[in-house]
Structure formats: C-alpha cells, structure tokens
C-alpha positions in Angstrom: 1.0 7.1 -26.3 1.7 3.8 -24.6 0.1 2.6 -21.2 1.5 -0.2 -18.9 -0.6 -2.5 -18.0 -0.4 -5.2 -15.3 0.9 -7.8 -18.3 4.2 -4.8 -19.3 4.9 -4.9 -15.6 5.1 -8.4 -14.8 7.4 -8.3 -17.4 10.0 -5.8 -15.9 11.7 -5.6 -12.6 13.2 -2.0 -13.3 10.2 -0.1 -10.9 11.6 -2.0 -8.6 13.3 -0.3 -5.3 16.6 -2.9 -4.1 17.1 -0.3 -1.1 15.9 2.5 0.5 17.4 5.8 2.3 14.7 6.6 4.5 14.5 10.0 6.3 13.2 10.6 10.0 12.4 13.3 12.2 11.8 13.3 15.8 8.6 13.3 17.4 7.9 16.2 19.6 8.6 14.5 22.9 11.8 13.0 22.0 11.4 9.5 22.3 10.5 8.6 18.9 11.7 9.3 15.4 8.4 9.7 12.8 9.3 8.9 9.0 9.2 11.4 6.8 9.8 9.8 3.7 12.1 7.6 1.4 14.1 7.5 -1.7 14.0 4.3 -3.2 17.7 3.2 -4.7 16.9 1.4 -8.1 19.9 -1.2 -9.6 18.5 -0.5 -13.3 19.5 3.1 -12.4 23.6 3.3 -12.5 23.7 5.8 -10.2 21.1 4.3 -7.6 22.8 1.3 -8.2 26.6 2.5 -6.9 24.9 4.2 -4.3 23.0 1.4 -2.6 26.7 -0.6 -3.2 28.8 2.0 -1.3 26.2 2.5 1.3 26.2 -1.4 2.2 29.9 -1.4 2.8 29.2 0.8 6.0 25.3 1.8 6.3 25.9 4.2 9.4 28.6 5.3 8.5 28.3 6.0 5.0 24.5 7.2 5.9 26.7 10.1 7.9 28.7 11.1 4.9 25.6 11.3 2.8 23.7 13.8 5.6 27.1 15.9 5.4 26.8 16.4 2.3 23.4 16.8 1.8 21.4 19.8 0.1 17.6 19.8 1.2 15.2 22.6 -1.0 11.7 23.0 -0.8 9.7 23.3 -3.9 5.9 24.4 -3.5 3.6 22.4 -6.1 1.5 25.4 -6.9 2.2 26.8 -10.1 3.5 30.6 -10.4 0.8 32.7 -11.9 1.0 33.0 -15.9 3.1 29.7 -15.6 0.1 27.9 -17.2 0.5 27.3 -21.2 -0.5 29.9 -23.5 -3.5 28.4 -25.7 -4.5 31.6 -27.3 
C-alpha cells in the first residue's frame, strides 16, 4: 500500500482543481443565493478538462445547457443492512 506524503504531492499538480461549477440555492428570503457545493474540473482528467474548455467559451450560457441537462440523485451514506462483508 503506498501513502502520499507532502514530498509525492509537491511533486504533482494532478489534485489540482483549474475550475470549478459551483452550485447555489436561495436563501429563504430571497435576497441571497447560499452555496451548496462544488465540483472541481481537473485538466489531468480528459473529460474535466473539455468541460472547463467548452464552458469558458460562454460560462452563462453554457452553465444553462449544463442545468438542462442535468440529472441530480441522492444517495444516503448509510449502508443497507447485511451490506457489510461477510467475515464468517
């Protein structure tokens, strides 16, 4: 098993974020939008990478295309019971 240490990570860039979409909800009395997160676009991922690109050319207006098309599922953390790895 390998650990990073602060001497692998000086080293590397790739954890680094070269954009972010961040995601906002409104505050209860309207005048404020409260963050509720972000995803952080990464250029040593390919994906992230053409992403962050296309969304640059046009950031509202790409940022609307992306909301039209996106697909937002909740998954609970808690584990379903007899998920837990059989040991016996």
């Amino acid at each position: 098993m390998a650990f990073t240490t602060s001497k692998n990570v000086a080293q590397s860039d790739n954890w680094k974020a070269s954009g972010f979409l961040n995601l906002y909800l409104p505050s209860k009395d309207g005048t404020k939008r409260r963050k509720l997160g972000a995803i952080p676009l990464k250029d040593s991922k390919q994906n992230e990478l053409t992403l962050r690109e296309w969304v640059e050319v046009d950031p509202i207006g790409r940022c609307a295309i992306i909301l039209a098309k996106l697909e937002l599922e909740y998954q609970s953390a808690v584990p379903n019971e007899g998920s837990e790895f059989d040991l016996s």
